[in-house]
C-alpha positions in Angstrom: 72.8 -38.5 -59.8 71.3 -37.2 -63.3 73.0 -33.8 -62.4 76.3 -35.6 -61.5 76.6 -37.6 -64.9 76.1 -34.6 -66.9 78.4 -32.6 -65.2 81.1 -35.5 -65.9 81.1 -35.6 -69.3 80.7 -31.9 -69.5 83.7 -31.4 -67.4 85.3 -33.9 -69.5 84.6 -31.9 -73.0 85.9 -28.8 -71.7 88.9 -30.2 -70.3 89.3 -31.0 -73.2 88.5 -27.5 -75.1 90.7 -26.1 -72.4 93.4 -27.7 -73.0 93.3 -27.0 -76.9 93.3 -23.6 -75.9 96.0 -23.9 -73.6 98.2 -25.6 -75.7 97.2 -23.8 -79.1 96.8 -24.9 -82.4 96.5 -29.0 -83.4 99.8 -28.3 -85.0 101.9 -27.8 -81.4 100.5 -30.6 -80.1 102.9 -33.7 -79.8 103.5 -35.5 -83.1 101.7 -38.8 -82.6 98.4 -36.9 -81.2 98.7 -34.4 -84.0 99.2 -36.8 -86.9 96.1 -38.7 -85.5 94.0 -35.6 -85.0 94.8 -34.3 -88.4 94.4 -38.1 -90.2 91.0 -38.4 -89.0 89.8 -35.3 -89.8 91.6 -35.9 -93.0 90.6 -39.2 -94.1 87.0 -39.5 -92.8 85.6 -36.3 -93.7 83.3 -35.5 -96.2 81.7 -32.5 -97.5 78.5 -33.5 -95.7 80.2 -34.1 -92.5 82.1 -31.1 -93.0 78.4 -29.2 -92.8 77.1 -31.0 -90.1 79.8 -30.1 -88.0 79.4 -26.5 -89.3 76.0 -26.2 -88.0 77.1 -28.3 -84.9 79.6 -25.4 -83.7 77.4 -22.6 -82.7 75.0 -25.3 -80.8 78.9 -26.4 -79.1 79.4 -23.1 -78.2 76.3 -22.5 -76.7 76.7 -25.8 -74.5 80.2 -25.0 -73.9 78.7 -21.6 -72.0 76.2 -23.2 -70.5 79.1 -25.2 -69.0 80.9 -22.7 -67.7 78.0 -20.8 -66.2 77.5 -23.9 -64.5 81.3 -24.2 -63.6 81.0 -20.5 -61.9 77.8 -21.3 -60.3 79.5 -24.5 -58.5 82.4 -22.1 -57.6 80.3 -19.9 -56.2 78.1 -22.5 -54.1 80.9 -24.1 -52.8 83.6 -21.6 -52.1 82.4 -18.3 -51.9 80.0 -18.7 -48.7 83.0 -19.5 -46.6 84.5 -16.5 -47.4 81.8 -14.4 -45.6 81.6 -17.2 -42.9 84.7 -16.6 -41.5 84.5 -12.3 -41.9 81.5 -12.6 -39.7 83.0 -14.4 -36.6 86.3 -12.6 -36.8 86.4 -9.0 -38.1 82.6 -7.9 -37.0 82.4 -10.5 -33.6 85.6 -8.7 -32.6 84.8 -4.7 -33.1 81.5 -5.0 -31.8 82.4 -7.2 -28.7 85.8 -5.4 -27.9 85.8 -2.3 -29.1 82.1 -0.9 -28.8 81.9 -2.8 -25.0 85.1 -1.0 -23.6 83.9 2.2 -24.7 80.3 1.8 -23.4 81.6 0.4 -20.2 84.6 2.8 -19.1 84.3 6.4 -20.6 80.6 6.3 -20.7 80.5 5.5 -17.4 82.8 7.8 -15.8 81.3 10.7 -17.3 77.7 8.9 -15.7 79.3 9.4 -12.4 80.3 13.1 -12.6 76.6 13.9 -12.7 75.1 11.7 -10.1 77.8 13.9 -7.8 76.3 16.8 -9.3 72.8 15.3 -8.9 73.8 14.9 -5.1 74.2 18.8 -4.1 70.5 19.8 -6.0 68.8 17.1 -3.9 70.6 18.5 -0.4 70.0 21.8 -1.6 66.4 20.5 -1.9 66.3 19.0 1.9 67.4 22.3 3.1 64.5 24.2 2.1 62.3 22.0 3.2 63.8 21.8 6.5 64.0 25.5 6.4 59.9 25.3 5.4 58.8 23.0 7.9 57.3 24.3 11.0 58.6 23.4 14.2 57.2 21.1 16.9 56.3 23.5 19.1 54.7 26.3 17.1 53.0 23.4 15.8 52.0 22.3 19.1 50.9 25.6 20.4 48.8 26.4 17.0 46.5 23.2 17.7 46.2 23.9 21.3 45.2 27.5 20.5 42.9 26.5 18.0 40.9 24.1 19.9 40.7 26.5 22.9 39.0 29.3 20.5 36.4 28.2 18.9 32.8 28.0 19.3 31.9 25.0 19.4 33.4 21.4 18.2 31.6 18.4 16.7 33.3 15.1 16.7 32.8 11.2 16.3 35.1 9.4 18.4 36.4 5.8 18.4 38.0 5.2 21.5 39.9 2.0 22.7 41.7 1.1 25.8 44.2 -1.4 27.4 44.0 -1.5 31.2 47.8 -1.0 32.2 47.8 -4.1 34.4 45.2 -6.0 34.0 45.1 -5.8 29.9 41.8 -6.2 29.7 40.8 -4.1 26.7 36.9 -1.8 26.2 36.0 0.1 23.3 33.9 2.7 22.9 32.1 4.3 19.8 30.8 8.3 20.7 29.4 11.8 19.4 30.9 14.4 21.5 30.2 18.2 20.8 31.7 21.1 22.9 30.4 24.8 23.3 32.9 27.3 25.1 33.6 28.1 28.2 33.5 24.2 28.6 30.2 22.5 28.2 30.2 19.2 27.0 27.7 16.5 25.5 28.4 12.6 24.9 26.2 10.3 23.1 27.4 6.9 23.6 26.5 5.0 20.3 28.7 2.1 21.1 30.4 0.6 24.5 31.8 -2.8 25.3 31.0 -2.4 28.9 27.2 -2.0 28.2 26.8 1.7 28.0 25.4 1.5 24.7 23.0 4.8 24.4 23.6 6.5 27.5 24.3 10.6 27.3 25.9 12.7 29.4 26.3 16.7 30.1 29.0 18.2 32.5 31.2 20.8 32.7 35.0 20.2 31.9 37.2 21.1 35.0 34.3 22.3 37.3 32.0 20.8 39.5 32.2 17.1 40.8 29.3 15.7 39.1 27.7 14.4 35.3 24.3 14.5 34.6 23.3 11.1 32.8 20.6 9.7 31.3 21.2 5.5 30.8 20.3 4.0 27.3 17.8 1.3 26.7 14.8 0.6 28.9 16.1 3.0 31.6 16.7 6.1 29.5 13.4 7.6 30.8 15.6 8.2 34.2 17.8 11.3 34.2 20.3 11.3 37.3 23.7 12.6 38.4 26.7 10.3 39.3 29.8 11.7 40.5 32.8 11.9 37.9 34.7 9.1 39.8 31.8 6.9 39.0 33.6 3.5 37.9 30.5 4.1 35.3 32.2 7.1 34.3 35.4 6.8 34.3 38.0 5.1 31.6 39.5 1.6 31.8 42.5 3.0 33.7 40.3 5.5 35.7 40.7 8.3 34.3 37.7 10.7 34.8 35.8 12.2 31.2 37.3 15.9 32.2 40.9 14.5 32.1 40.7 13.3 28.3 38.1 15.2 26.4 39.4 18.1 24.1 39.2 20.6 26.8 40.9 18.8 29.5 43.3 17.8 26.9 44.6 21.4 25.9 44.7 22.3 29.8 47.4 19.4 30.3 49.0 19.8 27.4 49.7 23.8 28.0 51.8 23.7 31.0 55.0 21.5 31.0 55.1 19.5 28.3 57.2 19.6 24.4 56.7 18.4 21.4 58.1 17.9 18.1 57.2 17.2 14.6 57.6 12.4 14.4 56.3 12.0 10.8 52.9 11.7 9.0 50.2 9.2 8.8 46.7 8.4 7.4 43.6 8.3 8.6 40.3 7.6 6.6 42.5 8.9 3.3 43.3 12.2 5.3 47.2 12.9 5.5 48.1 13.9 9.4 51.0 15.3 11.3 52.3 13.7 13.9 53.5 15.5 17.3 55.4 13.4 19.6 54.3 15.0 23.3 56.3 14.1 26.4 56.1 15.6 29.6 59.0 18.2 30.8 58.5 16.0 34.1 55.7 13.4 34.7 53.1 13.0 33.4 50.0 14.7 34.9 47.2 12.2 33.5 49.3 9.0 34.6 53.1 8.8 35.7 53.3 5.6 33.5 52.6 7.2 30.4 56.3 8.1 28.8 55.0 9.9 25.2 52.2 11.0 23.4 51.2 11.1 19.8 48.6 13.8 18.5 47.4 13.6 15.0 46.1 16.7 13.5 45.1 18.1 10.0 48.2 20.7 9.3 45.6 22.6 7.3 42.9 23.0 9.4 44.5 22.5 12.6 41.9 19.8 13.6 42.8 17.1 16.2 41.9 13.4 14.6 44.7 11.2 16.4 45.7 10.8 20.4 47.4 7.7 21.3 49.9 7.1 25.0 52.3 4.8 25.5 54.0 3.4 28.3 58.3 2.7 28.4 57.7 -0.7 27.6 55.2 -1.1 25.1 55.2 -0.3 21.3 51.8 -0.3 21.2 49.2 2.5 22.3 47.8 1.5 25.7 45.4 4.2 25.1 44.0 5.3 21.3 41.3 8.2 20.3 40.7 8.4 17.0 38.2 10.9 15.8 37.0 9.6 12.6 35.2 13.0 12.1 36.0 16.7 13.7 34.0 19.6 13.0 34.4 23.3 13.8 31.2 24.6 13.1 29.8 28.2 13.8 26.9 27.3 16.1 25.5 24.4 17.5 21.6 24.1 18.2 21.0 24.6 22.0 18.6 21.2 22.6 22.2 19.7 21.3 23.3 20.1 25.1 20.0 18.7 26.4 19.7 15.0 27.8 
């Protein structure tokens, strides 16, 4: 309110001023205002009024400024923000909304497409090589085979469970099996769900008719020979030890069947190869069985994965997982003792 007041009678005084100035001198003004004007200043002054108003003028001046500073500053407050106001929703909201956006949106990205086609050929050109690079599924196949057939001797730990075809009752079993050329081979059954839990066995793969077994627990004092059509002996779905350790393995696998690279999986953090196996005919461990998977180490061409499947099932009715496979130089001889 103070600020108001002040600038009313302010405004008021340089009206005033103003319009002295605009009209010039007190003698153009009308003839009744400038009569009075110049009968006051006439008639009324003094010589001491004439001084006072002397040193009055500068301070006049000074207040007239003031004024107009204030005048501007009012101007300035009042008028010139809108000014800006409406630049900054028109002018700049317009280029940068219109103009930027449609170049960002069609050149930009037409010229981004040219190079993803060009990105296209160096990624088939990439393909090719590796198809090139990658081995086939049967020089694959025939490299394991060979390999497991040569050497030495072989040191495994096997985890080994089965589905009965039919039935579907399911056994586990948890092994060490070590091999020693032509065909010798020792089991040490560490784990079985059928209660052949410590039991070891010696026999010769793909000769003779019999296993020599000694029984874990209180009877392992008792070393005896059981036929390898034992039901002891055999697998869930029958078949005998001969037909599905390493060696009897490779003998199937030689004759009539192909294979061919599926993919890759993992086992106990170790990257495998997977061969998908069928039989050119049927299959010679069980007509039911319509592929095979073998897992093996592409590096050192060691067998850690055998699963079978039947037509109708996506599972594995049959899985051999050797958690550990070993080709080691020589094996001690009371290995291959009971």
């Amino acid at each position: 309110m103070q600020s108001k007041a002040k600038l009313g009678w302010k405004t008021m005084l340089v009206a005033g001023l103003l319009l002295t100035t605009a009209c010039g001198k007190v003698d153009d003004l009308p003839s009744d205002v400038s009569d009075a004007l110049k009968s006051n200043v006439d008639t009324s002054s003094s010589s001491k009024t004439n001084d006072e108003l002397a040193a009055a003028i500068p301070k006049i001046l000074v207040g007239l400024e003031e004024i107009k500073q204030e005048i501007k500053g009012l101007q300035t407050a009042n008028i010139a923000p809108v000014k800006p106001a409406t630049g900054t929703t028109t002018k700049p909201s317009t280029s940068t909304t219109t103009k930027p956006t449609t170049g960002s949106t069609t050149k930009p990205t037409t010229g981004t497409t040219k190079p993803a086609t060009g990105t296209t050929k160096p990624t088939t050109g990439t393909t090719k090589p590796a198809d090139d690079a990658a081995p086939s599924g049967t020089e694959e196949f025939k490299k394991l085979l060979d390999k497991i057939s040569s050497v030495p001797f072989v040191q495994a730990s096997v985890e080994k469970t089965e589905r009965h075809i039919t039935q579907g009752r399911v056994t586990s079993v948890k092994l060490n099996m070590y091999s020693k050329q032509p065909n010798l081979i020792k089991v040490d059954v560490t784990y079985s769900s059928t209660g052949a839990t410590g039991a070891k066995i010696i026999y010769n793969s793909g000769d003779g008719a019999k296993a020599k077994v000694r029984p874990g627990g209180g009877m392992s004092f008792i070393t005896t020979e059981l036929p390898k059509t034992d039901d002891r002996l055999t697998s869930t779905n029958a078949y005998k030890l001969d037909d599905i350790d390493l060696f009897g393995v490779v003998r199937r696998f030689k004759t009539g069947y192909t294979a061919e690279l599926a993919g890759k999986t993992t086992l106990n953090g170790t990257e495998l190869y997977i061969l998908k196996v069928k039989a050119s005919g049927t299959n010679s461990l069980d007509s039911r069985i319509d592929y095979e998977y073998i897992g093996y180490e592409p590096g050192t061409l060691k067998m850690r994965l055998w699963e079978a499947y039947t037509a109708d099932n996506k599972e594995p009715f049959f899985r051999m997982a050797l958690t550990k496979m070993e080709y080691p130089a020589s094996l001690a001889d009371s290995t291959f003792k009971l």
